[in-house]
PAZAMI-49526 format. One record per residue (C-alpha): residue in one letter; z negated, y negated, x negated. Coordinates in pm, whole numbers, padded with zeros to 5 digits, always signed. Layout:
aZYX;...
end
This chain:
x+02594+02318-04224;x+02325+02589-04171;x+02046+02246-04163;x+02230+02050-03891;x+02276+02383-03690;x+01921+02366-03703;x+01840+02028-03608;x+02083+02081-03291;x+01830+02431-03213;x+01516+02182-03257;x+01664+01878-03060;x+01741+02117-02763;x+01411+02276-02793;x+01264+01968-02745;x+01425+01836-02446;x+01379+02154-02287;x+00986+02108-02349;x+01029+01801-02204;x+01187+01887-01918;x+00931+02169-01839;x+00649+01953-01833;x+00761+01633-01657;x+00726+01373-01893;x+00814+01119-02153;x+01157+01257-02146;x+01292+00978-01980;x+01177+00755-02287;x+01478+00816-02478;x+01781+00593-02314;x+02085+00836-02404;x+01971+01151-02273;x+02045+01099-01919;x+02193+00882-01629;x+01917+01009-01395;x+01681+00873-01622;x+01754+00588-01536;x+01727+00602-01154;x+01464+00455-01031;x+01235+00582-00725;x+01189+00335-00459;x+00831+00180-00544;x+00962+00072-00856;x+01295-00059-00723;x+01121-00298-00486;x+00836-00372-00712;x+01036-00478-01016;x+01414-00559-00874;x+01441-00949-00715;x+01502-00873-00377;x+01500-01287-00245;x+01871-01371-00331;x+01962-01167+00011;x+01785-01358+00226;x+01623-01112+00463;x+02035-01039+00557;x+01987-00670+00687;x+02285-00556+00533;x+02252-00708+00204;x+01909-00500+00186;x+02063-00221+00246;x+02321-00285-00030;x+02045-00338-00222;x+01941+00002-00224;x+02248+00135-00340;x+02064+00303-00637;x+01903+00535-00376;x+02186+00686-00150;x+01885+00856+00054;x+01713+00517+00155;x+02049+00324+00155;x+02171+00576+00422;x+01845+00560+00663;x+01826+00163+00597;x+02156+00130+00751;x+02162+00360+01011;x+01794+00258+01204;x+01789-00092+01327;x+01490-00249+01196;x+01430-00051+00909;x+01567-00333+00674;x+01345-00602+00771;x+01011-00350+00738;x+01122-00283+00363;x+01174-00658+00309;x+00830-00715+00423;x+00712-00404+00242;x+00790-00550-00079;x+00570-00824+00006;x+00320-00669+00212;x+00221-00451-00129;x+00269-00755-00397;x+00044-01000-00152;x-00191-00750-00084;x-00254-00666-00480;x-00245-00980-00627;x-00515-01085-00349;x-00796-00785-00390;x-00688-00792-00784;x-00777-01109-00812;x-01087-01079-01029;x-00997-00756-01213;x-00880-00653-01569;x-00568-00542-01404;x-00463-00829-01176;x-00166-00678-01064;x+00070-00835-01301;x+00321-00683-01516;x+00437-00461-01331;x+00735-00320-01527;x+00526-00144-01797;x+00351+00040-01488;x+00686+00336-01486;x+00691+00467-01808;x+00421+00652-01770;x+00176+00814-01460;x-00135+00516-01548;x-00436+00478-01271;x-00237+00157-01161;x+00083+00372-01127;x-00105+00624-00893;x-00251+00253-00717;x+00093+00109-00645;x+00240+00429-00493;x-00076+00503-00263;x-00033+00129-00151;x+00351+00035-00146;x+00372+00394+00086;x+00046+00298+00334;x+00239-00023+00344;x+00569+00083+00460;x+00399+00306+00708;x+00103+00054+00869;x+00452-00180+00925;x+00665+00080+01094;x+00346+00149+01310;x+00321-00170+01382;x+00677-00219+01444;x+00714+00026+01700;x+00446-00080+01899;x+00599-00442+01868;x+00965-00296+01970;x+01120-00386+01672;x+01230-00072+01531;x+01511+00159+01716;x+01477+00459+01860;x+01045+00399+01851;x+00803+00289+02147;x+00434+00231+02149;x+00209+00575+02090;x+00211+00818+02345;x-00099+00822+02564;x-00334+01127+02467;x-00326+01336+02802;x-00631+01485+02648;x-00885+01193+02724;x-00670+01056+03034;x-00870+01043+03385;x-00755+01169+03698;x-00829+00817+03806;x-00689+00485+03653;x-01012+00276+03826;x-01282+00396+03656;x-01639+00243+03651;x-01717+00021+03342;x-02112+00081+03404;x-02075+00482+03370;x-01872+00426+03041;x-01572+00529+03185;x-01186+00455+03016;x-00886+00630+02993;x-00576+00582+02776;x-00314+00326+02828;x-00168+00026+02677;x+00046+00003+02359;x-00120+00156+02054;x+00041+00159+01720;x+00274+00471+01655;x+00059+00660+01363;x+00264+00976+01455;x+00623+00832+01410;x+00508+00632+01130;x+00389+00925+00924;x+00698+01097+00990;x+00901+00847+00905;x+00742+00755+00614;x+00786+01132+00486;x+01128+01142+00568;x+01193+00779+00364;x+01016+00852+00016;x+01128+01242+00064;x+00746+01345+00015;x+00876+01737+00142;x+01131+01743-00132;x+00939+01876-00447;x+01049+01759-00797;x+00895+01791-01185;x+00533+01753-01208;x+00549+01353-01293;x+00725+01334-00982;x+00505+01562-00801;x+00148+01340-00905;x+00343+01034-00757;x+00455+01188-00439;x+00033+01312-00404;x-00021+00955-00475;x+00209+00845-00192;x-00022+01088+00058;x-00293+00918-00056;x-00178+00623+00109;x-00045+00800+00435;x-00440+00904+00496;x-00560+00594+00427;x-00325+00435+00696;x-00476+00792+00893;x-00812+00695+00829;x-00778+00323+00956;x-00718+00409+01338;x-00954+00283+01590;x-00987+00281+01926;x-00908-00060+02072;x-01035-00104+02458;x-00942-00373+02712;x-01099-00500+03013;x-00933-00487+03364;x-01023-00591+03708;x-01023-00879+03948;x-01144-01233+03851;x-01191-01153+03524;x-01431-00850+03593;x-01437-00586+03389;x-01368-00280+03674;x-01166-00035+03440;x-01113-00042+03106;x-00751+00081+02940;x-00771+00190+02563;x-00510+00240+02278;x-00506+00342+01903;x-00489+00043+01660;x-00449+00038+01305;x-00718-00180+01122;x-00549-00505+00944;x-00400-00431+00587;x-00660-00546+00403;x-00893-00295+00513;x-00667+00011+00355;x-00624-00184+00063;x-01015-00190-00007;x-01003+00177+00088;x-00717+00235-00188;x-00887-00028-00426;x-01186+00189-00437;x-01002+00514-00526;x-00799+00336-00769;x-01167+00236-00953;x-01264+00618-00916;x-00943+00782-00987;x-00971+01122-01182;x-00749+01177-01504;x-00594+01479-01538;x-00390+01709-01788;x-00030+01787-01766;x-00060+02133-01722;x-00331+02090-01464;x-00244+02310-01161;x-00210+02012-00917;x+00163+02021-00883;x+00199+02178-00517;x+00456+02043-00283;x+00289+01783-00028;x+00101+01933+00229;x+00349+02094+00554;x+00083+02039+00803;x+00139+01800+01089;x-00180+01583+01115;x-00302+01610+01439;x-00412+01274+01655;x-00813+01439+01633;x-00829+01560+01307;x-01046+01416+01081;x-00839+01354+00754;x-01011+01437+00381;x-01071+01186+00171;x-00837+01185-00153;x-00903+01106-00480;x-00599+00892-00686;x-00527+01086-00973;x-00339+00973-01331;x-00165+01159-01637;x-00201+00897-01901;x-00471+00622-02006;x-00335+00252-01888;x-00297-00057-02148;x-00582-00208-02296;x-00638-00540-01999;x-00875-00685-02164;x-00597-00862-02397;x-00460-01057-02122;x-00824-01158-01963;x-00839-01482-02186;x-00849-01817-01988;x-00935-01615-01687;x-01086-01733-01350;x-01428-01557-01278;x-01540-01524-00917;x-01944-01556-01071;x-02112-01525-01349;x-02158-01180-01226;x-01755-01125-01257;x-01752-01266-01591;x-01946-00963-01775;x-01702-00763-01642;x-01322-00965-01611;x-01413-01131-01983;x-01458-00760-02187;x-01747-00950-02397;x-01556-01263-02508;x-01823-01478-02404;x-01738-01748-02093;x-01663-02148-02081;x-01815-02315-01761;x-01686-02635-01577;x-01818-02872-01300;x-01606-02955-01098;x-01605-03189-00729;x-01386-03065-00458;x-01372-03241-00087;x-01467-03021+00218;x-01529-03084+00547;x-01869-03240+00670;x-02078-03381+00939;x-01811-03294+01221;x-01875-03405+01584;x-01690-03438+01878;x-01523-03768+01958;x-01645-03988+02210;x-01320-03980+02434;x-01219-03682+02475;x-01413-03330+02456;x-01123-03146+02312;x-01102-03272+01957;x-01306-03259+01641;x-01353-03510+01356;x-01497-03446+01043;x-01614-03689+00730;x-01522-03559+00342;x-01810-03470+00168;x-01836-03416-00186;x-01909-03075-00324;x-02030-02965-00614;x-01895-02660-00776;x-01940-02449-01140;x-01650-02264-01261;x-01629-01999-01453;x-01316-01882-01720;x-01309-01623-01959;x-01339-01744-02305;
end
């Protein structure tokens, strides 16, 4: 009696240890229901979301699991169709600048048990994702109760003519809304609400992406005038396509820092409202736990070069192939008409490379 009394002391001892420090608690199927909840990134990531169609309200349904983003999916016109296109704004986006890495953004299931470097990657990117979209879909009117950015009354002129030659501009136009975006985006993964310190990492991870979206603003200018002359010129903010943030994540993900579980990283995200000026610090991705060994599932690989090889193959050795492909050749315009292009197929010669 006295040795199972004990057994019950150690078996709560240990969950309470794992409760205090975040992790691997939610290893063990019978301890809890809300182990089982997943967060969003993982829902949309893992879950088949195609049998719905793109129906708005069968998106929302979808996200019954999360009564937070179920709620705000149904009440803002829009949203639905930006976390449809989420899903495959993040899953397009990885496979394509993973292409030619160990980690080709596959397998994506094993990612959640733990905090890996590709679990830190996916949250920075499925989170710059959602927000670049809403951005974008406010400026596009597509999203209720959200316009195009607000003009900065800072740089406005006194004068909406003002002379190209001198370098003059002024603000105008319809610029992606960064500001609603990041708020938005804060309010939909809850990156205010602070949780355990797995929970915490991810949510860091998440701002990660929100300053790379931060980072990728430009100023966009357009010519105005009569007969095509270039009198004024009217200028907007414009986020830079996807693809650029994803490079920007890509290359934290390669230089992400590992860190301990009692390292003292586990603040709440930052309260301070980013400001439309304010240059935004770089971030570093961050990781608990060392990711699978990729190198198992680089056999029968595609190398970009020879160059790629040394690095995709882990020292397997590689198998080359020629191969002949058809391409366009010798275009010209046709005779007849001044508007239309023909081209011959030429042969073209090609090595490629696999991993052994």
């Amino acid at each position: 009696m006295r040795f199972h009394s004990l057994l019950a002391v150690l078996a709560v001892i240990l969950l309470c240890f794992f409760i205090k420090n975040g992790r691997g608690i939610c290893e063990n199927r019978n301890l809890t229901k809300a182990c089982k909840k997943k967060s969003f990134v993982q829902l949309i990531l893992t879950k088949n979301l195609t049998a719905f169609n793109d129906n708005r309200k069968g998106i929302c349904r979808w996200l019954k699991e999360l009564k937070h983003q179920s709620r705000l999916c149904k009440k803002r016109k829009g949203l639905a169709e930006i976390i449809n296109a989420t899903r495959d704004l993040t899953l397009n986006s990885c496979t394509h600048h993973f292409e030619y890495e160990q980690w080709p953004c596959l397998r994506l299931k094993r990612l959640f048990k733990k905090v890996y470097r590709e679990t830190a990657f996916v949250y920075s990117l499925t989170t710059s994702a959602f927000m670049w979209l809403v951005a974008r879909a406010c400026a596009a009117g597509m999203l209720e109760d959200c316009a195009c950015a607000a003009t900065s009354g800072k740089h406005s002129t006194a004068h909406a003519h003002v002379n190209v030659t001198a370098g003059g501009w002024r603000w105008g136009g319809c610029g992606d809304n960064t500001k609603f975006a990041r708020r938005m985006t804060y309010k939909f993964f809850q990156l205010k609400k602070r949780g355990d310190k797995t929970q915490n990492i991810l949510k860091y991870s998440s701002e990660v992406g929100v300053k790379a979206v931060i980072r990728s603003e430009q100023k966009v200018c357009k010519c105005h005038g009569l007969s095509g002359s270039c009198t004024y010129r009217i200028c907007f903010k414009r986020l830079q396509p996807f693809s650029v943030i994803t490079e920007d994540l890509k290359s934290r993900y390669h230089s992400a820092e590992r860190i301990s579980s009692d390292n003292d990283l586990w603040r709440p995200p930052s309260q301070k409202e980013w400001r439309e000026e304010e240059e935004v610090a770089a971030d570093t991705l961050r990781y608990l736990d060392t990711g699978p060994n990729w190198c198992q599932f680089t056999a029968g690989r595609r190398c970009k070069d020879a160059d790629n090889c040394a690095t995709l193959c882990c020292g397997r050795g590689i198998r080359l192939k020629q191969t002949t492909t058809k391409e366009p050749c010798k275009c010209r315009w046709r005779n007849d008409t001044a508007y239309q292009v023909v081209c011959e197929q030429c042969d073209k010669e090609e090595t490629v490379y696999h991993c052994q």
